[in-house]
py3Dmol code that shows the C-alpha trace and the ligand (Angstrom):
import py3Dmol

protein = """\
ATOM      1  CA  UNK A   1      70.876  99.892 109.677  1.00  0.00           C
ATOM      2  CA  UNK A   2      71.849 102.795 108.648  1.00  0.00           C
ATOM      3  CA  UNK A   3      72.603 103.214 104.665  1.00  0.00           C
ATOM      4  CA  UNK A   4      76.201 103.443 103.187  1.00  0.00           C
ATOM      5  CA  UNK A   5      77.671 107.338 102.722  1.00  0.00           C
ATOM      6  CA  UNK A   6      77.216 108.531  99.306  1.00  0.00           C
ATOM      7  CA  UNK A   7      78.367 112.225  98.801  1.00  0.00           C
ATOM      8  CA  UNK A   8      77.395 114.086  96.091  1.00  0.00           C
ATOM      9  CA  UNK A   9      80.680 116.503  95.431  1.00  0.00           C
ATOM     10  CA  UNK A  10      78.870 119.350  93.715  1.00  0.00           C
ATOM     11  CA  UNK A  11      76.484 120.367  97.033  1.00  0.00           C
ATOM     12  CA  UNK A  12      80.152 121.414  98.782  1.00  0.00           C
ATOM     13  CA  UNK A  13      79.892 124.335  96.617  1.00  0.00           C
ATOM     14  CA  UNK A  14      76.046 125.708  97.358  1.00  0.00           C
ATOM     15  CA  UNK A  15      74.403 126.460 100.762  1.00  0.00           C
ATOM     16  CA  UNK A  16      74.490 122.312 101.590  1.00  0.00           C
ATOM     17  CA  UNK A  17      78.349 122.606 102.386  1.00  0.00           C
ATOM     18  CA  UNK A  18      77.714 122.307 105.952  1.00  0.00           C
ATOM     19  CA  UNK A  19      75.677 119.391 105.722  1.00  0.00           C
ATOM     20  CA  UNK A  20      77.757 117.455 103.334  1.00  0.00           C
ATOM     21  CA  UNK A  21      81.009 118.216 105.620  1.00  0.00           C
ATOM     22  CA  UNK A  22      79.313 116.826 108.350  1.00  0.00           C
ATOM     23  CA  UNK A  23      78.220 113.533 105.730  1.00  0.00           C
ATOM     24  CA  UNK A  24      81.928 113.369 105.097  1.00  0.00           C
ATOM     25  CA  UNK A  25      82.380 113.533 108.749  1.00  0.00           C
ATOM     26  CA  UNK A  26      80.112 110.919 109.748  1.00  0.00           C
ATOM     27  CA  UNK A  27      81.111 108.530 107.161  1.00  0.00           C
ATOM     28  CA  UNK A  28      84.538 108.739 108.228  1.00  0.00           C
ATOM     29  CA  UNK A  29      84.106 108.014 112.009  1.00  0.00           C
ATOM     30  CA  UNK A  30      81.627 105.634 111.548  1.00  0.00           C
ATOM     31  CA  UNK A  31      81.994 103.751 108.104  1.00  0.00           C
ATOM     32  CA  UNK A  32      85.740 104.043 107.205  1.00  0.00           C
ATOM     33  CA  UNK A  33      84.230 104.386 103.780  1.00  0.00           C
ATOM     34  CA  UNK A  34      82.193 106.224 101.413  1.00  0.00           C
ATOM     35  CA  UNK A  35      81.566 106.614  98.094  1.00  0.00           C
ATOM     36  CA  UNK A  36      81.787 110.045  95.826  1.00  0.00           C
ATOM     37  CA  UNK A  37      79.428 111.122  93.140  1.00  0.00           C
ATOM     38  CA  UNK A  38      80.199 114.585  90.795  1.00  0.00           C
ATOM     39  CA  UNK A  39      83.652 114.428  91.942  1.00  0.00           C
ATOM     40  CA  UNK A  40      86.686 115.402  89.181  1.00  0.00           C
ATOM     41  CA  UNK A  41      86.963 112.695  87.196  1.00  0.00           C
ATOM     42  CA  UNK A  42      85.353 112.993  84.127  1.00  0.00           C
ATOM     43  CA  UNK A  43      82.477 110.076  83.197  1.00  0.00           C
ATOM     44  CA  UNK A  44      84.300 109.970  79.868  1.00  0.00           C
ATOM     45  CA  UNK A  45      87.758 109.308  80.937  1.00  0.00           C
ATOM     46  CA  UNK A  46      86.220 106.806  83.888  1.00  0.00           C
ATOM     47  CA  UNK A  47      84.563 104.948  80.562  1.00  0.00           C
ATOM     48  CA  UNK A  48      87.644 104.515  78.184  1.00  0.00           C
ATOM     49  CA  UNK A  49      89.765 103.472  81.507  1.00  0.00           C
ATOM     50  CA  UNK A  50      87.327 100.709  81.868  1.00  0.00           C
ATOM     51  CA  UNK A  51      86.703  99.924  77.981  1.00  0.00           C
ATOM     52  CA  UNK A  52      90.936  99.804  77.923  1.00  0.00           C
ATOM     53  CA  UNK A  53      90.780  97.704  81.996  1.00  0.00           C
ATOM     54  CA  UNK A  54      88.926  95.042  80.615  1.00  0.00           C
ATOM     55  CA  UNK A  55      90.006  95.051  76.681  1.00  0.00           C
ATOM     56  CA  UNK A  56      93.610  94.647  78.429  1.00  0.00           C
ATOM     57  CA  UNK A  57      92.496  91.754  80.831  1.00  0.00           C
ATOM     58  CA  UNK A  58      91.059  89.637  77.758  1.00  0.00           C
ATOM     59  CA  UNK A  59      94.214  90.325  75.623  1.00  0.00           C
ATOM     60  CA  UNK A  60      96.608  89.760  78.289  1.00  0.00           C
ATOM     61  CA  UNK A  61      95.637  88.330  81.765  1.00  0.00           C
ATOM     62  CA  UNK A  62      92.836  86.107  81.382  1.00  0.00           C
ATOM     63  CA  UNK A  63      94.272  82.972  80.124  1.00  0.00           C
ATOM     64  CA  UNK A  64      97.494  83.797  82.222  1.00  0.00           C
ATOM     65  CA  UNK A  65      94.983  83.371  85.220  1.00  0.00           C
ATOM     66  CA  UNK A  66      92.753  80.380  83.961  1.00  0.00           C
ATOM     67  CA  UNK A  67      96.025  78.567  83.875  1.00  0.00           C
ATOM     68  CA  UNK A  68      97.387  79.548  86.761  1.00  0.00           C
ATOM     69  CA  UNK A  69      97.728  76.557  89.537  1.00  0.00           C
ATOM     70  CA  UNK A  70      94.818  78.070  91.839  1.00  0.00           C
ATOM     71  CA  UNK A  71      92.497  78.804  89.238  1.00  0.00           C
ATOM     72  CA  UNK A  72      92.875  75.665  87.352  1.00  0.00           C
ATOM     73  CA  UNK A  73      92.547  73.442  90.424  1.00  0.00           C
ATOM     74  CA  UNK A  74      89.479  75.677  91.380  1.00  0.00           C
ATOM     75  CA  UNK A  75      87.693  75.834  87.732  1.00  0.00           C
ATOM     76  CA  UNK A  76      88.303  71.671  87.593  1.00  0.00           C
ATOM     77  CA  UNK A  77      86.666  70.823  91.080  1.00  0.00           C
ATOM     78  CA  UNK A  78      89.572  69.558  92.784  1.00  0.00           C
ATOM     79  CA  UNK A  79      90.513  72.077  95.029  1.00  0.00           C
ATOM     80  CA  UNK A  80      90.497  71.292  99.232  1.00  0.00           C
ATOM     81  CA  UNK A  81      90.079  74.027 101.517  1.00  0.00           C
ATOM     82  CA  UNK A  82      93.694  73.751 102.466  1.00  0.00           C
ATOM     83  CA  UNK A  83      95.075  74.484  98.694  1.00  0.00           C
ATOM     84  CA  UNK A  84      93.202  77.665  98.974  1.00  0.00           C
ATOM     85  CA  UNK A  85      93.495  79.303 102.324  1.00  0.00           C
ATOM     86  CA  UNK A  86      96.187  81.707 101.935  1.00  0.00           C
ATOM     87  CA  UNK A  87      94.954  82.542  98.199  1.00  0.00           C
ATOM     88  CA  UNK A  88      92.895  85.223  96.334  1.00  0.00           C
ATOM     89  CA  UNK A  89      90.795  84.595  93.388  1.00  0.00           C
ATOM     90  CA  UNK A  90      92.041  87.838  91.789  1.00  0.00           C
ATOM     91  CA  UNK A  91      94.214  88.789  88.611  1.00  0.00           C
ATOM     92  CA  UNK A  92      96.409  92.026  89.250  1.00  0.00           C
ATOM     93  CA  UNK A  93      99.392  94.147  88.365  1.00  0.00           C
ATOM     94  CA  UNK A  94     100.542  96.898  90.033  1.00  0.00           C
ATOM     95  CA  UNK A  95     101.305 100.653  88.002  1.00  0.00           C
ATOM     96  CA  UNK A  96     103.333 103.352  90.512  1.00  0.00           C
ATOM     97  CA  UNK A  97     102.689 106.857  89.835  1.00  0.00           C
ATOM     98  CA  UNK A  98     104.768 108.537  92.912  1.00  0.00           C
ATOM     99  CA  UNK A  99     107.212 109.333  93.581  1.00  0.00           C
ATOM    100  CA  UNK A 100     108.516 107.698  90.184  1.00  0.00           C
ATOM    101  CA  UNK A 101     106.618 106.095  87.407  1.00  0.00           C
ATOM    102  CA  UNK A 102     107.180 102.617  86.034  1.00  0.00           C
ATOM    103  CA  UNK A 103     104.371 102.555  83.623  1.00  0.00           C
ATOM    104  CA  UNK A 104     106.836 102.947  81.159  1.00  0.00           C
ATOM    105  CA  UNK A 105     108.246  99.692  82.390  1.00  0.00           C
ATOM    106  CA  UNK A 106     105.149  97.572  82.968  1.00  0.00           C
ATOM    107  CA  UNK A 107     105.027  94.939  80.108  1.00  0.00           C
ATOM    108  CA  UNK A 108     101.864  94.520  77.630  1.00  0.00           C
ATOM    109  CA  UNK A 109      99.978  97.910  78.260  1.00  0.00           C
ATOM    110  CA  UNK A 110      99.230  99.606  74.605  1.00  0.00           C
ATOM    111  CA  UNK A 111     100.230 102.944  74.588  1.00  0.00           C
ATOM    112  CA  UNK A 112      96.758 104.145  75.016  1.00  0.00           C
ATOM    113  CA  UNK A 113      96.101 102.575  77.729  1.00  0.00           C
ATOM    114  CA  UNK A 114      99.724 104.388  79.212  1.00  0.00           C
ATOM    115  CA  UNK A 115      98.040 107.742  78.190  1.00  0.00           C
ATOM    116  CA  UNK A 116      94.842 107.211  79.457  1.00  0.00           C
ATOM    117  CA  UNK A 117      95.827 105.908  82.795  1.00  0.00           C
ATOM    118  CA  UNK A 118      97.998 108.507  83.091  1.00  0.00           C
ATOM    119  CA  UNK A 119      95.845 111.230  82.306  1.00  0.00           C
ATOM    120  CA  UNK A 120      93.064 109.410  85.085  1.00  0.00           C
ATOM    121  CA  UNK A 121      95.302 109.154  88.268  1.00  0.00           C
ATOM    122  CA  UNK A 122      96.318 112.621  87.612  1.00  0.00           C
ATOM    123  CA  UNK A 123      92.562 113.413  88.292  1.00  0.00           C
ATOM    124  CA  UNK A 124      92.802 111.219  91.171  1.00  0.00           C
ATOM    125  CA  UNK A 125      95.780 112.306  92.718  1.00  0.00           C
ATOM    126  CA  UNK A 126      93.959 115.697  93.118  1.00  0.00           C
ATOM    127  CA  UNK A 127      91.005 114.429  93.695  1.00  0.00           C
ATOM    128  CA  UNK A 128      93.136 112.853  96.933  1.00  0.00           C
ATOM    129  CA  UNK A 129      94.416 115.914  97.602  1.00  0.00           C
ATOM    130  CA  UNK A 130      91.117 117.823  97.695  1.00  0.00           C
ATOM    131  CA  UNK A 131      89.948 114.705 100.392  1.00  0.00           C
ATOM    132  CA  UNK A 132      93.055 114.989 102.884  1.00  0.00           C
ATOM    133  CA  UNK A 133      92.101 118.911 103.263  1.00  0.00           C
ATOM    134  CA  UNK A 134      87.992 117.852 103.381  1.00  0.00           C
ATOM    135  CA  UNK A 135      89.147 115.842 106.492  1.00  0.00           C
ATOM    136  CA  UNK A 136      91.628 118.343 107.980  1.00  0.00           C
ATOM    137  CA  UNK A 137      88.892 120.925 107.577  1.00  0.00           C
ATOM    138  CA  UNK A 138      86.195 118.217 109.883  1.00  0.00           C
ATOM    139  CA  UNK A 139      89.424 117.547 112.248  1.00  0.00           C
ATOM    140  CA  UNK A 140      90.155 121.261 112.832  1.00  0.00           C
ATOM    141  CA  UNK A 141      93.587 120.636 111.595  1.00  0.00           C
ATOM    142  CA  UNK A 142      95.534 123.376 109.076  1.00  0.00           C
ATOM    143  CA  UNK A 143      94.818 123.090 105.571  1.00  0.00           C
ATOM    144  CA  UNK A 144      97.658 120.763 103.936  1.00  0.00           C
ATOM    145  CA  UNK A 145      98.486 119.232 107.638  1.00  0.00           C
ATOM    146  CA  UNK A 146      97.537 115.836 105.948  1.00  0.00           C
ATOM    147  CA  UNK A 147      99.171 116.017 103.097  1.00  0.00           C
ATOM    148  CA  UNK A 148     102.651 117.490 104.995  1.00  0.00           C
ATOM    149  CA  UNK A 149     102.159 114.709 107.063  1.00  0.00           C
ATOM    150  CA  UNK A 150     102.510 111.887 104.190  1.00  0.00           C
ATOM    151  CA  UNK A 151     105.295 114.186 102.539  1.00  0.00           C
ATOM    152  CA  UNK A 152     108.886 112.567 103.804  1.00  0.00           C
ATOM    153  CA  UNK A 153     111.745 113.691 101.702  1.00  0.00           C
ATOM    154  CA  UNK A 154     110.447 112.601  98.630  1.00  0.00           C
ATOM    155  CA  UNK A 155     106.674 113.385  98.675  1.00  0.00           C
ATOM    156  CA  UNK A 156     103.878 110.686  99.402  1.00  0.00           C
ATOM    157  CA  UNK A 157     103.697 107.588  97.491  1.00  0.00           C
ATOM    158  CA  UNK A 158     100.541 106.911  95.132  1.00  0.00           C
ATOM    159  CA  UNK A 159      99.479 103.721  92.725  1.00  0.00           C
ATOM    160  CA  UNK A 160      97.301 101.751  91.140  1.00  0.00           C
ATOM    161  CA  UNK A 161      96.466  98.511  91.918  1.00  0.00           C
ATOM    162  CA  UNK A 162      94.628  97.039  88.969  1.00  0.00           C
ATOM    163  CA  UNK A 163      92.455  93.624  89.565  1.00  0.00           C
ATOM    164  CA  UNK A 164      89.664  91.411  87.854  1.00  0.00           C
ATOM    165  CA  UNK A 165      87.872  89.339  89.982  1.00  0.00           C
ATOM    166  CA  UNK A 166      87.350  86.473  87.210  1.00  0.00           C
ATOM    167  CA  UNK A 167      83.716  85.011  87.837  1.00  0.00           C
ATOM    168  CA  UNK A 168      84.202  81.821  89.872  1.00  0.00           C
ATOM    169  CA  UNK A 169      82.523  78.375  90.518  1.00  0.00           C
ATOM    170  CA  UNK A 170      83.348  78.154  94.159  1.00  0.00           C
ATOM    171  CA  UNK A 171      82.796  81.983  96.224  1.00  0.00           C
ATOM    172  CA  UNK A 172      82.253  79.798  99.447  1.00  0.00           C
ATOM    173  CA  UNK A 173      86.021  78.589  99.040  1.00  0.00           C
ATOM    174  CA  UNK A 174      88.086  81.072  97.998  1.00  0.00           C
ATOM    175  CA  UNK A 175      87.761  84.578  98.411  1.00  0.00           C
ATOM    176  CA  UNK A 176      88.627  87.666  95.658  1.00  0.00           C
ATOM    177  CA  UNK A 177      90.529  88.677  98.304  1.00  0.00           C
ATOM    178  CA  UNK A 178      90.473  87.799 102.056  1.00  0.00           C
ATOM    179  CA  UNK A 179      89.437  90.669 104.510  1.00  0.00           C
ATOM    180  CA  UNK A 180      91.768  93.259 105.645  1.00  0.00           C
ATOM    181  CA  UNK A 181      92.603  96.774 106.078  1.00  0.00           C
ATOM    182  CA  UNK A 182      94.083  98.921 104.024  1.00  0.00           C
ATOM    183  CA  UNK A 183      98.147  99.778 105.306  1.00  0.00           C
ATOM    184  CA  UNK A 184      98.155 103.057 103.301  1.00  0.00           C
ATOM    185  CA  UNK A 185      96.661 107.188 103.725  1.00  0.00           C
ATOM    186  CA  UNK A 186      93.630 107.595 101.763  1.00  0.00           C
ATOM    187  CA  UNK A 187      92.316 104.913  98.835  1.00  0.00           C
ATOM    188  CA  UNK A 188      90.277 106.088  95.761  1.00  0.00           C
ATOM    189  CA  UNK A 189      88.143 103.162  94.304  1.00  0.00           C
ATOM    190  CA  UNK A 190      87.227 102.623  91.004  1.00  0.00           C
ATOM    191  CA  UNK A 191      84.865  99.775  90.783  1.00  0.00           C
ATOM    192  CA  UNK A 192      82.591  97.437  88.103  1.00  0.00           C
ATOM    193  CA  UNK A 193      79.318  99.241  88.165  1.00  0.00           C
ATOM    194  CA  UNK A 194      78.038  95.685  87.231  1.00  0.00           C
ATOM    195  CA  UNK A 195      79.830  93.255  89.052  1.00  0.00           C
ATOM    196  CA  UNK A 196      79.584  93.973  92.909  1.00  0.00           C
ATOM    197  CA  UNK A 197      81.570  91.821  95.485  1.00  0.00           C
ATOM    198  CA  UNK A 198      83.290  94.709  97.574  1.00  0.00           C
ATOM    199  CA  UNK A 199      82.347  94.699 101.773  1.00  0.00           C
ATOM    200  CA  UNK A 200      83.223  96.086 104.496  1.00  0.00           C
ATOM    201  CA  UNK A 201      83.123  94.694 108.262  1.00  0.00           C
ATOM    202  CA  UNK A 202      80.201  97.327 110.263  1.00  0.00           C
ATOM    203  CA  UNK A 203      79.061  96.036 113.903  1.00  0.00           C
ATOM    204  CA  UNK A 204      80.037  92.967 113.011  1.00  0.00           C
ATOM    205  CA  UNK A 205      78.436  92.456 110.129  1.00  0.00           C
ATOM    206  CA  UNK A 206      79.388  92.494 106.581  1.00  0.00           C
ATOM    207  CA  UNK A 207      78.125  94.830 104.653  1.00  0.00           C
ATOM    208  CA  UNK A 208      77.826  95.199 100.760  1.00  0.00           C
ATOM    209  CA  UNK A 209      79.199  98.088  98.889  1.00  0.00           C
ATOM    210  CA  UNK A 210      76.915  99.185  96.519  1.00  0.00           C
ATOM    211  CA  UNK A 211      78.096  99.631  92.932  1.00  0.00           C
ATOM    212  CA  UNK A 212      77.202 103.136  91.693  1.00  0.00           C
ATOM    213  CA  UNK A 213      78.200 104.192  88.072  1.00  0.00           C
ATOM    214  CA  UNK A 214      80.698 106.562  87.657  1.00  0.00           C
ATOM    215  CA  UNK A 215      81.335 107.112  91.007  1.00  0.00           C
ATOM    216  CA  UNK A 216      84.706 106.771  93.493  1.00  0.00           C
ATOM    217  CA  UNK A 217      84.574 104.411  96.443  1.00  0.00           C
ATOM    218  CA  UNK A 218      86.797 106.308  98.890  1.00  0.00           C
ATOM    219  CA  UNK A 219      88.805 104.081 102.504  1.00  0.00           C
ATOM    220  CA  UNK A 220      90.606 105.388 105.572  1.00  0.00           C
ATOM    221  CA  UNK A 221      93.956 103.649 106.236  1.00  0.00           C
ATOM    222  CA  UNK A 222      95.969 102.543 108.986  1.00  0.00           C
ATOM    223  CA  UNK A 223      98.337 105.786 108.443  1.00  0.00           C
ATOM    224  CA  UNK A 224      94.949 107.868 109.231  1.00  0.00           C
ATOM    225  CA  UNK A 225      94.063 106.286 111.758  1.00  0.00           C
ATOM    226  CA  UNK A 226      97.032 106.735 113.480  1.00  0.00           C
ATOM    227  CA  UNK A 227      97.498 110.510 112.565  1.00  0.00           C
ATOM    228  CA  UNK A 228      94.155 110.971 114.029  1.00  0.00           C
ATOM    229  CA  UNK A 229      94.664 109.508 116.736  1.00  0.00           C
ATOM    230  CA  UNK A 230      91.717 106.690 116.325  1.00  0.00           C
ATOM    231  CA  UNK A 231      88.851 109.359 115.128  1.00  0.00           C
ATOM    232  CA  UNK A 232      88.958 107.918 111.965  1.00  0.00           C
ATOM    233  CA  UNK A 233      88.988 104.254 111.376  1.00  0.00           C
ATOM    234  CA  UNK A 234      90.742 101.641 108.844  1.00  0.00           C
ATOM    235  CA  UNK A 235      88.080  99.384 108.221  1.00  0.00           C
ATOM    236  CA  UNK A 236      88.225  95.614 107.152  1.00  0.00           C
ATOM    237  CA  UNK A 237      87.153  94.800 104.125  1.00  0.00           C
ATOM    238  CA  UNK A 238      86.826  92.207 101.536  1.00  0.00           C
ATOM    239  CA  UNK A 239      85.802  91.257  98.056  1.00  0.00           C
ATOM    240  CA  UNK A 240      83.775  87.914  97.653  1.00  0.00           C
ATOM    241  CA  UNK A 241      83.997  86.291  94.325  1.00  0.00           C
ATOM    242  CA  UNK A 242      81.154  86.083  91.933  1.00  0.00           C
ATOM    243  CA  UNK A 243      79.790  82.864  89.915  1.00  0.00           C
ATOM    244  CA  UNK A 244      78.825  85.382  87.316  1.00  0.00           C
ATOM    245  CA  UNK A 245      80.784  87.935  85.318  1.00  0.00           C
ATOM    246  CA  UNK A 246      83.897  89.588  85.495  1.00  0.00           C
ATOM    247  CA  UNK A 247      84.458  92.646  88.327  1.00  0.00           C
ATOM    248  CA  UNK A 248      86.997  95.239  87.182  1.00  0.00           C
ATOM    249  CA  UNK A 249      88.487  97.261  90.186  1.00  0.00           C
ATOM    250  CA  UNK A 250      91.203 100.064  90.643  1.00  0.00           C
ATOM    251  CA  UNK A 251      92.149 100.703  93.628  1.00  0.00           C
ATOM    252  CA  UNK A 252      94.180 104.031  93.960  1.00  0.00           C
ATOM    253  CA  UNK A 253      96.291 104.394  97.498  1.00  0.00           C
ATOM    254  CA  UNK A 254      97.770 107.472  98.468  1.00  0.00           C
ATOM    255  CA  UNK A 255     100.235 106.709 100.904  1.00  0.00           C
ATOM    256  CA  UNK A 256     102.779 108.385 102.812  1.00  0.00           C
ATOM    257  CA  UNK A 257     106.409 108.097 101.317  1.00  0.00           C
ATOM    258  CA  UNK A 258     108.946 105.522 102.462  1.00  0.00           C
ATOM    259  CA  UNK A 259     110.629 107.444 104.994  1.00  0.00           C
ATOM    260  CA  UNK A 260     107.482 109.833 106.203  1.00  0.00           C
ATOM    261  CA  UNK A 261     107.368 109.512 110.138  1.00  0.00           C
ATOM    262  CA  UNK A 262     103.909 109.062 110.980  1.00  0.00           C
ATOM    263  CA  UNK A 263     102.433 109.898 114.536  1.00  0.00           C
ATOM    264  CA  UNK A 264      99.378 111.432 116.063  1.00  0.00           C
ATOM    265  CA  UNK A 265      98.491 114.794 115.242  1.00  0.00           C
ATOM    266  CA  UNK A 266      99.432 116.555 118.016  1.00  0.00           C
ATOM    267  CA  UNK A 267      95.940 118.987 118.391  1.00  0.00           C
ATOM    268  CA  UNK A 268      93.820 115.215 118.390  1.00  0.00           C
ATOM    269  CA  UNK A 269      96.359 113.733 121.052  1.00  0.00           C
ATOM    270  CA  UNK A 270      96.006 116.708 123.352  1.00  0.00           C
ATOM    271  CA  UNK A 271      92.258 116.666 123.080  1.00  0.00           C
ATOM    272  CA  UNK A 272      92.119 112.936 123.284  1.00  0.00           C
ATOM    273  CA  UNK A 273      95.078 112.025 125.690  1.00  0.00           C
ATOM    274  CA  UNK A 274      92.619 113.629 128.740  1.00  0.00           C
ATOM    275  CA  UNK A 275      89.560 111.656 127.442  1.00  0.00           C
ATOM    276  CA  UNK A 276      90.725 107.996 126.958  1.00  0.00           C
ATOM    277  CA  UNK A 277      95.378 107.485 127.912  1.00  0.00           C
ATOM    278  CA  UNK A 278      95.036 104.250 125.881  1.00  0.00           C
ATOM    279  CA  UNK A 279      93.909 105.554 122.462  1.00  0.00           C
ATOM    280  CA  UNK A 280      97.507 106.828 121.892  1.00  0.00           C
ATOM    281  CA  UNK A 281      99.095 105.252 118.773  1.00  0.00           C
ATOM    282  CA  UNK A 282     102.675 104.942 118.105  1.00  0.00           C
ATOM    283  CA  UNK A 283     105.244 106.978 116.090  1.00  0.00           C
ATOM    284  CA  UNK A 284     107.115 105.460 113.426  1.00  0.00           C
ATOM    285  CA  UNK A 285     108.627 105.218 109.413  1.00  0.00           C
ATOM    286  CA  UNK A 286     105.889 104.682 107.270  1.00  0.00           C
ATOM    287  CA  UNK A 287     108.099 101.806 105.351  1.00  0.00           C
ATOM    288  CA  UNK A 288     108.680  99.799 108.543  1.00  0.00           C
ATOM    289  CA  UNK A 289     105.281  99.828 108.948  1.00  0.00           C
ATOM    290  CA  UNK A 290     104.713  98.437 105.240  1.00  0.00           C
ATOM    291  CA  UNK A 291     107.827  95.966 106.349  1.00  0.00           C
ATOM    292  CA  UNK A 292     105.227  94.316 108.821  1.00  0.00           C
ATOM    293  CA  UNK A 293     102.208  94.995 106.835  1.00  0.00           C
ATOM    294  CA  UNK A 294     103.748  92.567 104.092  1.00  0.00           C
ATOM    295  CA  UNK A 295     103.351  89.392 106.391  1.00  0.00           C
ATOM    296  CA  UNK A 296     100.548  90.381 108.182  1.00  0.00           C
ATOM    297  CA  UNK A 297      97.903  91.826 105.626  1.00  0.00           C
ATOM    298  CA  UNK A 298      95.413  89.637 106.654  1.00  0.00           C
ATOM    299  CA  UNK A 299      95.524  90.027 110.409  1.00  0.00           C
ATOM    300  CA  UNK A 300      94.086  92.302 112.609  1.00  0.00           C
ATOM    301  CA  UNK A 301      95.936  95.929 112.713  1.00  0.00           C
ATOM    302  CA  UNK A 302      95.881  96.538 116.273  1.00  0.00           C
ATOM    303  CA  UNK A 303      99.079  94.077 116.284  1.00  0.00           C
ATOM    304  CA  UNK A 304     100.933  95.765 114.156  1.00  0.00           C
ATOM    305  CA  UNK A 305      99.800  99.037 115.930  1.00  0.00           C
ATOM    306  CA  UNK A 306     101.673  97.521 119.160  1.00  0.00           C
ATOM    307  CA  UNK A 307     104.555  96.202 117.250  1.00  0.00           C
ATOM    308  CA  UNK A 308     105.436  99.851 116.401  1.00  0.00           C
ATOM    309  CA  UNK A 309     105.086 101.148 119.641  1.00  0.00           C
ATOM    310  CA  UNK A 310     107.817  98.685 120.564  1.00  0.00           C
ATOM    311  CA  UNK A 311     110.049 100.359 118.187  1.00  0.00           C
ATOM    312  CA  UNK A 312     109.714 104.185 120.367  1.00  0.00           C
ATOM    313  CA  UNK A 313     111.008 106.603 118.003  1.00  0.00           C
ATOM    314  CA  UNK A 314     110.464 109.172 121.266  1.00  0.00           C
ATOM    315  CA  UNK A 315     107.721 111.439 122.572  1.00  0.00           C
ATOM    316  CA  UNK A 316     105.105 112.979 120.346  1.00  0.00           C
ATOM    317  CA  UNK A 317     105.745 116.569 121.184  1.00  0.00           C
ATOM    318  CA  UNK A 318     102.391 118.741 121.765  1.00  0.00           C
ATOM    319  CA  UNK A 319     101.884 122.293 122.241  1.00  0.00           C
TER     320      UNK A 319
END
"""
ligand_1 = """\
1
FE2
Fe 91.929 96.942 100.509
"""
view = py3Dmol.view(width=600, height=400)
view.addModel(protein, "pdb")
view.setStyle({"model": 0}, {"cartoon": {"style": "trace"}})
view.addModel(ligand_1, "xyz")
view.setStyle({"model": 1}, {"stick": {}})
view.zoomTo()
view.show()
């Protein structure tokens, strides 16, 4: 089997640009993921977010979680399968970036960890940026297309979800979190360089993620998929829990914003349409999407494609 896309950032700037477009490419059609090395984010700043990640889950989350009902059924041995099947052995919270803040609002965080964080997705948010055009450049599309495309009224959505994936006695009954895609645009990982857990579903087989220090795990959403048109795929993925150690993950999703109307590109849907009449997606408002997303997170997304369809917002107008 093939091995998982790594791209080193730096060779986009010497005579290997070509080759690492078509990496980028590659990984994107055929992996839904890869991961980034020498991209903006500083090794520094990555190490104080994680120093503050995990000094913050000790402080604040961990006996929160021990004594939550899952956990403590779980850690005591007297969980059944059935207490467990719609759970997630993971601790999170949840910090929004676009198109307001509420990191001042979020209880417990010192104000260094406020700071840093901020300072990091600010990285990361360009760092997003600097992707979408990477991937209009492989799909022929205009600079900025993708990032228009996620714009609504109010500009595209971004946050942080923030997780530790406690280590747990029983990975063959609950999962860290039960496969999936990922709703959103583009997602930015930050993961435990130690811990590992993170796969994703290739030919039908899982496949692990391979922890890489200081690097950025990067995932195609449904919203891409859908703009275009099916060339790049949301892939399902999942994080199995671990009997040892704690896994620290941040995962960054730049969405489109609420009202954002999201349909094909219309360059891919003339070039496709001829090939294959069935690969046409639907047109609709990013936030009804997320409205259906909500109860079905853990279903297949070709569903909730359909769904939308039903709801015909009109013709996709090509040239
Ligand atoms: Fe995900």
């Amino acid at each position: 089997m093939a091995t998982f896309p790594v791209i080193n950032m730096e060779k986009l700037q010497g005579e290997e640009r070509g080759a690492t477009m078509e990496l980028i490419k590659d990984a994107c059609e055929n992996w839904g993921f890869f991961e980034l090395l020498n991209h903006c984010i500083p090794a520094e700043l990555m190490d104080e977010v994680e120093r503050l990640t995990k000094a913050h889950y000790k402080k604040c989350m961990e006996e929160r979680f021990k004594k939550s009902d899952l956990a403590s059924k779980v850690l005591n041995g007297e969980a059944a399968e059935t207490d467990v099947k719609d759970m997630d052995w993971e601790s999170t919270f949840f910090l929004r970036h676009l198109p307001v803040s509420n990191m001042a609002e979020v209880p417990d965080l010192s104000d260094e960890y406020r700071a840093t964080m901020k300072e990091f997705v600010a990285k990361l948010e360009k760092q997003a940026e600097e992707l979408l055009d990477l991937l209009c450049e492989n799909l022929g599309l205009e600079k900025g297309y993708l990032k228009k495309a996620f714009c609504g009224t109010k500009g595209p959505t971004f946050g942080t979800k923030v997780s530790n994936y406690p280590p747990c006695p029983k990975p063959d009954l609950v999962k860290g979190l039960r496969a999936h895609t990922d709703a959103g645009g583009i997602i930015l990982l930050f993961q435990d360089d130690k811990v590992s857990g993170l796969q994703l579903l290739k030919d039908g087989e899982w496949v692990d993620v391979p922890p890489l220090r200081h690097s950025i795990v990067v995932n195609i959403g449904d919203q891409l998929e859908v703009i275009t048109n099916g060339r790049y795929k949301s892939v399902m993925h999942r994080v199995v829990a671990q009997t040892d150690g704690n896994r620290m993950s941040l995962a960054s999703f730049y969405n489109p914003g609420s009202d954002a109307v999201i349909y094909p590109a219309p360059e891919l849907l003339e070039k496709e349409a001829a090939l294959e009449e069935s690969q046409v997606y639907p047109k609709f408002v990013f936030e009804d999407y997320m409205k259906l997303y909500a109860g079905q997170k853990f279903e297949a997304k070709e569903p909730r494609f359909e769904a939308m369809k039903a709801v015909n917002l009109g013709p996709i107008a090509t040239a």
